[in-house]
Structure formats: structure tokens, C-alpha cells
C-alpha positions as CSV (number, residue, x, y, z in Angstrom):
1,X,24.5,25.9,1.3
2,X,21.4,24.1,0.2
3,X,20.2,26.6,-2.0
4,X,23.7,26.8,-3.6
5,X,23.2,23.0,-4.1
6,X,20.0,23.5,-5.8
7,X,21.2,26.2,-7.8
8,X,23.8,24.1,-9.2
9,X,21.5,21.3,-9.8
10,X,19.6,23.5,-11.6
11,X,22.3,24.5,-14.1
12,X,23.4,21.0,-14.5
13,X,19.7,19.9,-15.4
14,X,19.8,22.9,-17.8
15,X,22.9,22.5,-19.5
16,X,22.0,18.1,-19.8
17,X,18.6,19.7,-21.3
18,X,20.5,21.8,-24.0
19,X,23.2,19.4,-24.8
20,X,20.8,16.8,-25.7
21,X,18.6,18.8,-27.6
22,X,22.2,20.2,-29.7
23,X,23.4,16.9,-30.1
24,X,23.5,15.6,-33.8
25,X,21.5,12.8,-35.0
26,X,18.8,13.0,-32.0
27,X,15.3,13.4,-33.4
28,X,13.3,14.3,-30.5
29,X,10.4,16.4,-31.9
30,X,8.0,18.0,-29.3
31,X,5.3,17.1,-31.6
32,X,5.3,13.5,-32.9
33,X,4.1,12.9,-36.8
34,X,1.9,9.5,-36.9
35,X,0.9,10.6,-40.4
36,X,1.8,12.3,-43.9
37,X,-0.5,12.4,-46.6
38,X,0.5,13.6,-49.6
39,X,-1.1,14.5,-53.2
40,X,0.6,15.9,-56.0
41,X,-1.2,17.1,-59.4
42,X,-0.4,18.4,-62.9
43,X,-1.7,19.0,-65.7
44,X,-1.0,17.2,-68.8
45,X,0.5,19.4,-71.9
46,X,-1.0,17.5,-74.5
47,X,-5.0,16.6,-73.4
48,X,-4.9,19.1,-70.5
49,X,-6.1,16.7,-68.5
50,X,-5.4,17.0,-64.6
51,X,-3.8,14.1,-63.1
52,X,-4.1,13.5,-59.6
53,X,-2.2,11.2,-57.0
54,X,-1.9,10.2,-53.2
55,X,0.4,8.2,-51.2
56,X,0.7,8.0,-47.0
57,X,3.5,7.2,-44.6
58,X,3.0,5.8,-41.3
59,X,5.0,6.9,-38.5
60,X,5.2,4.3,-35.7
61,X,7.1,5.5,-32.3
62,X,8.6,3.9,-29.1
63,X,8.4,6.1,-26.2
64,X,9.9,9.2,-27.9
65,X,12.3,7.5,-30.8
66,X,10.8,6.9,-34.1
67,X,11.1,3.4,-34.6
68,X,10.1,2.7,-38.3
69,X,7.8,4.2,-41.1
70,X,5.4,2.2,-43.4
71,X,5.3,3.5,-47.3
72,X,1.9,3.4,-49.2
73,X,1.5,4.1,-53.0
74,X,-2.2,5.7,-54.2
75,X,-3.2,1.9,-54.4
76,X,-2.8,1.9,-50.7
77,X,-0.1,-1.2,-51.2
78,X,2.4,-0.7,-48.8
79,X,5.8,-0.5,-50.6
80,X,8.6,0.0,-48.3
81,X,9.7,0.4,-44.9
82,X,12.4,2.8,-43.4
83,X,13.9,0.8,-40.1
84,X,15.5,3.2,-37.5
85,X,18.4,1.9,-34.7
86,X,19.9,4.4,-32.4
87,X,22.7,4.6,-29.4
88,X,21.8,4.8,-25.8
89,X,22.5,8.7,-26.6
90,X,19.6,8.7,-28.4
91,X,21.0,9.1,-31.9
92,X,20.2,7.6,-35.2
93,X,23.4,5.1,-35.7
94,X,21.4,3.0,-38.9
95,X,18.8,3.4,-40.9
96,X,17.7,0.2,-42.9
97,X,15.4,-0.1,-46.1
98,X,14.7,-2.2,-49.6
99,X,17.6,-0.8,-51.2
100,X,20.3,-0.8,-48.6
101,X,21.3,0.8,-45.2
102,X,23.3,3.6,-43.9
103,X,25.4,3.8,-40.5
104,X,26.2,7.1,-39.0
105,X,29.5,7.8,-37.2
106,X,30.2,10.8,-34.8
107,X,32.6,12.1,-33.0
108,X,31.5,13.6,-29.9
109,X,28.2,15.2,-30.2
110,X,28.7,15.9,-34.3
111,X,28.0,13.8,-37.2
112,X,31.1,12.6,-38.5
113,X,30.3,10.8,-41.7
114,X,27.7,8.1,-42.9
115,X,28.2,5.3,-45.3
116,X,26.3,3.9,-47.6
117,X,25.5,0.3,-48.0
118,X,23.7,-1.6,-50.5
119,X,21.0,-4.5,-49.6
120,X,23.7,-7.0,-50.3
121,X,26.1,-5.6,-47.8
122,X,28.4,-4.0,-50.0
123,X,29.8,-0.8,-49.5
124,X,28.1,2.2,-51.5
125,X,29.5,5.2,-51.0
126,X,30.4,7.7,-48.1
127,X,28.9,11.2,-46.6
128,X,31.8,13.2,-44.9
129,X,30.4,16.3,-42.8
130,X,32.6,19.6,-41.9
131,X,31.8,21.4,-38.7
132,X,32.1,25.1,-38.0
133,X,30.9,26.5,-34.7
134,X,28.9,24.0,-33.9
135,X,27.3,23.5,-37.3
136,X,27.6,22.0,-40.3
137,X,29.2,23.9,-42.8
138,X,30.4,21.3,-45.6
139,X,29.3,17.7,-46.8
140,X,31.3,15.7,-49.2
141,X,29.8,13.3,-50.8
142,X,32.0,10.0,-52.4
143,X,30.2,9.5,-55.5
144,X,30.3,5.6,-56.4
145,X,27.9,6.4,-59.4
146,X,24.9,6.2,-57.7
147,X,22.8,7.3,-60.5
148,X,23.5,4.2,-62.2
149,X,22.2,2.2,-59.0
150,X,19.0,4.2,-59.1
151,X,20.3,5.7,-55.2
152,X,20.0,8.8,-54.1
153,X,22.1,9.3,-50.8
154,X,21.6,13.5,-50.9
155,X,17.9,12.3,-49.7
156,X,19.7,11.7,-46.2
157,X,20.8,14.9,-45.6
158,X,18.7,17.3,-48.1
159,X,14.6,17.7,-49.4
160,X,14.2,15.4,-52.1
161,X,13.1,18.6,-54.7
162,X,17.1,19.7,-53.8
163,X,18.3,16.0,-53.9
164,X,17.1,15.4,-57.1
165,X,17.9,18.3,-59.1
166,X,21.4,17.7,-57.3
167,X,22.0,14.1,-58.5
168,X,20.6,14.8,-62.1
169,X,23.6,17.2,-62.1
170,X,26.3,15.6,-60.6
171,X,29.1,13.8,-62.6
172,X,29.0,9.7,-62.8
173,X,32.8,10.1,-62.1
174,X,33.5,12.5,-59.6
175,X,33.5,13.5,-55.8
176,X,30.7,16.7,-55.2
177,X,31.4,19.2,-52.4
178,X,27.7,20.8,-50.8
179,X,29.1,24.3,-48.8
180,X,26.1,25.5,-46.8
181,X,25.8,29.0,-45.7
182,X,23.7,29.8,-42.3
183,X,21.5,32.7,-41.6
184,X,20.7,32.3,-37.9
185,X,19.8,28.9,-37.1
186,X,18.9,28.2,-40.9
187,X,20.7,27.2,-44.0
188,X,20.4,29.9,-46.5
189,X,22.4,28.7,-49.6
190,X,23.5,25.1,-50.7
191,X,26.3,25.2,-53.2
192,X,27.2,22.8,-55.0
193,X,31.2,22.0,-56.4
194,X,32.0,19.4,-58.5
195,X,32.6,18.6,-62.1
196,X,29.8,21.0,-62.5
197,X,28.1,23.4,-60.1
198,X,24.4,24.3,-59.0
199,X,23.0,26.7,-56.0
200,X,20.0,26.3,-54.2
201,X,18.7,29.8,-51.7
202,X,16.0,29.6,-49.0
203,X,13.8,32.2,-47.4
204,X,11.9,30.8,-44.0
205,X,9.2,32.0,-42.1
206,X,9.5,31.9,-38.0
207,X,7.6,28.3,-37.5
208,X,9.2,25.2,-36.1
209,X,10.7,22.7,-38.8
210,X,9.3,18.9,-37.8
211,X,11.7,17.4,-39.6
212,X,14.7,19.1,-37.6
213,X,17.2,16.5,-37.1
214,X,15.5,13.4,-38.9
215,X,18.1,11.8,-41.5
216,X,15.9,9.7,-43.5
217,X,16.0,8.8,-47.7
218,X,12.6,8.4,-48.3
219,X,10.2,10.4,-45.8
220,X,8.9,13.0,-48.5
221,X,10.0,16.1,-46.2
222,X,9.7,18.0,-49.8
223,X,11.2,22.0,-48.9
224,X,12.5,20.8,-45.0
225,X,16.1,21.0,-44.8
226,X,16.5,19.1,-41.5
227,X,19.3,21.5,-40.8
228,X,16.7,24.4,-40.3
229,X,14.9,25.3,-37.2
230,X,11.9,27.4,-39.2
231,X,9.8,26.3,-42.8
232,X,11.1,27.3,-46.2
233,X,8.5,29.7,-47.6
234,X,10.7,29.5,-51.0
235,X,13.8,27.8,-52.7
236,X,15.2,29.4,-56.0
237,X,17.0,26.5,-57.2
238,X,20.1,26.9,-60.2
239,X,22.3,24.9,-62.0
240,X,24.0,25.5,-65.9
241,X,20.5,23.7,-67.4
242,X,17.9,24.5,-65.1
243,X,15.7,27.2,-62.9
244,X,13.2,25.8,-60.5
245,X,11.3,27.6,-57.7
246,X,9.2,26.5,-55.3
247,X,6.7,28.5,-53.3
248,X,5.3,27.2,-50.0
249,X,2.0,28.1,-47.8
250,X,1.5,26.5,-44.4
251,X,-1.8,26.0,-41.9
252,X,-0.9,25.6,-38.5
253,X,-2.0,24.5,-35.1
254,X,0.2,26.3,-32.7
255,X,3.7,26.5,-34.1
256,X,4.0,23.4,-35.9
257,X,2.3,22.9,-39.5
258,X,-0.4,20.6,-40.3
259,X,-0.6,21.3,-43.7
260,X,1.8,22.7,-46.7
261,X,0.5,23.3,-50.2
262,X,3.4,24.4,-52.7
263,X,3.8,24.9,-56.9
264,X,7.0,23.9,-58.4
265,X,7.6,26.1,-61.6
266,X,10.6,24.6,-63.9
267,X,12.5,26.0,-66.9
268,X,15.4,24.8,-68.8
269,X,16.7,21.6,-70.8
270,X,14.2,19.4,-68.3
271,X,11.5,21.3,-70.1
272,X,8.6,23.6,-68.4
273,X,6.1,23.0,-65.9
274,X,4.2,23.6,-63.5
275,X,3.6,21.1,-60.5
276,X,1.0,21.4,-57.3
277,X,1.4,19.7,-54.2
278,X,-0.5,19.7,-51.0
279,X,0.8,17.5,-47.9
280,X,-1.1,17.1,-44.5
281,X,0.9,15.9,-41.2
282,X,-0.9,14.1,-38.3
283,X,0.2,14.3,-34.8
């Protein structure tokens, strides 16, 4: 009988383990970031002269929630904050900055929507998500012309390189559907279905993703789709004006990355170029 009862236990500490761990809008990395650095360089058309900048985020924790990160331009000037409030479940319920908030809704363990405030109060927009076996398989997003309030609310739930090629194609005037198709425990395609359409396809390695879970608008997590459990090694991104790919090489300690280094190649209407990018994470 008593080893019955500890079997039991034993599940039930198992299946309280997994649950959490499955539970959207819990980010509970095994590996904490106190640190991003990030430098991005090109090289000007005209003079050929390489131009070279650096900004930093500060991560600060409580116990094991991320309580707030700190925003420095290459001036080291701090220039924003991201504030963080969760539930007693753990999960992100608002996210406060300069330009406005965001307050997450669920039902049960699954995001349900977010919406979108500005710094006034006023309502922004919404996210809706769409569940299928247990992930999410469809985000629509209520499109209250955020490119004329200089917003971005894809930055929430995708890598800015995807967010802003996104909203530079989305119509002023109408809804935009996002359809995400999984390969394993990773998103492989994000289409895009609105007044006009656009596709972005990933390829991963077998690493863990430290951004897994973490809804956030301004924490550079360039190439992460916090959906993902692994790194993208490349994104092949299309729409009716423009081809960008982006190719990505990791160092590592163990199995989560310390550094990234990545070239974004663009053709189309946006012009040509060639962008490189290296960012280090501190633990």
C-alpha cells in the first residue's frame, strides 16, 4: 500500500511538472538571460563606409519570473523599459511599456487573446489565438491601423525581422489572419491572409530556444519564434514586393546559445542589401 501511495504521488508530481511547463504564457527558462548585447553593421552603398552600432538589454528576475527589462541605445542612455505582471499560475497577464500595455486572457491553460492598449488607456487593437491539439494554429490580428500609431503588436507574438516585414505589408484597413504550420514542436511556415498575403518558412537546428514562451514587443529575439522549442538556422521570407533571407550561426555552452551571428540579404521594391548582425546572451 505504501509503495502504491508513492507511486501515485510520483505521477501526480509528474503530471503537475508537465502541466506547468505546457501551460501558455509561463516563461520559466532553465537558463535565465541577465544580458543581450547586440551589434548590427552594414555597409553604406554610396561611400562604402561600414557603419557599426550596439545597444544592451538588462534582464532583471524575481526568484524565477522575469520582472522587467531595461533598454540601452549605443549611447548607453537607457530608453525604455518593458514591465512584466503575471497570475499566481505563473503566467504573463500584462506587459507594460512607453507606448502602451497589453493584457493577456486565457482560457484554461491556452492563450485566448491579448489586447492592445495605448499609454493613454485607450483601447488599441486585439490578438485572437486559435488552438489545435494543444497548439496554436491561427492568430488574428484586429488591425486598428497601427502603422499609423508607429505600433507594432506582431512583435508580441513573432521575431521582429517577421513582424516588420509583416506590418509593412498589411493593409491600414483591414483584419490579417497569421495560419502557422508545425513540424514537431516547431513552427515551420507563417502565412499570412489579408488584403494581401506574405509567407515566411523556417529550418531549425536541435538546440533549446531561450525565448520559448516569452511574449514581449521589444526584446530583440531577432529569428526566435517563441513558439519553437529549437533555433532557426534560416527564414526565407515572401510577400508580392519582397525576398528576404536570413541565415543564422550559433556558439553554445551546453544546449543553450550564447551567441548568434546572422546576414539579412533583401531584394525587391525595399531595395537590396545586405545586413550583419551578431548578438551575445548572458546568463
Amino acid at each position: 500500500m505504501k509503495r502504491t501511495f508513492q507511486f501515485l504521488m510520483a505521477v501526480c508530481a509528474f503530471v503537475v511538472a508537465f502541466s506547468s511547463c505546457t501551460k501558455e504564457g509561463q516563461y520559466l527558462p532553465k537558463e535565465k538571460i541577465s544580458q543581450i548585447v547586440y551589434t548590427k553593421s552594414y555597409t553604406e552603398a554610396i561611400t562604402g563606409i561600414t557603419v557599426s552600432s550596439t545597444e544592451k538589454e538588462e534582464w532583471n528576475w524575481g526568484s524565477d519570473l522575469l520582472n522587467f527589462i531595461d533598454y540601452y541605445n549605443s549611447t548607453g542612455t537607457r530608453y525604455n523599459t518593458t514591465l512584466f505582471r503575471y497570475d499566481d499560475q505563473k503566467r504573463i497577464v500584462e506587459i507594460q511599456d512607453g507606448d502602451g500595455s497589453a493584457k493577456f486572457d486565457y482560457d484554461d491553460n491556452q492563450i485566448d487573446e491579448i489586447e492592445l492598449y495605448d499609454q493613454f488607456g485607450h483601447e488599441t487593437g486585439k490578438i485572437e489565438f486559435e488552438h489545435k491539439g494543444g497548439k496554436v494554429v491561427a492568430i488574428n490580428v484586429k488591425n486598428y491601423d497601427f502603422a499609423q500609431k508607429g505600433f507594432n503588436p506582431l512583435r508580441f507574438i513573432f521575431p521582429e525581422s517577421l513582424a516588420e516585414m509583416m506590418m509593412k505589408n498589411a493593409s491600414k484597413s483591414s483584419d490579417t489572419r497569421y495560419t502557422l504550420t508545425w513540424k514537431g514542436n516547431n513552427v515551420k511556415t507563417v502565412e499570412a491572409i489579408g488584403s494581401t498575403r506574405s509567407s515566411a518558412n523556417y529550418t531549425y537546428d536541435n538546440k533549446t530556444n531561450p525565448f520559448l514562451g516569452l511574449y514581449n514587443v521589444l526584446v530583440s529575439q531577432r529569428g526566435s519564434l517563441m513558439f519553437s522549442t529549437n533555433n532557426v538556422v534560416q527564414m526565407v521570407y515572401k510577400d508580392d514586393n519582397t525576398n528576404l533571407t536570413e541565415d543564422y550561426s550559433y556558439s553554445y555552452d551546453g544546449n543553450y546559445p550564447t551567441r548568434v551571428s546572422w546576414v539579412s540579404t533583401a531584394s525587391g521594391l525595399i531595395g537590396n542589401y545586405k545586413e550583419n548582425h551578431v548578438k551575445e546572451y548572458r546568463y
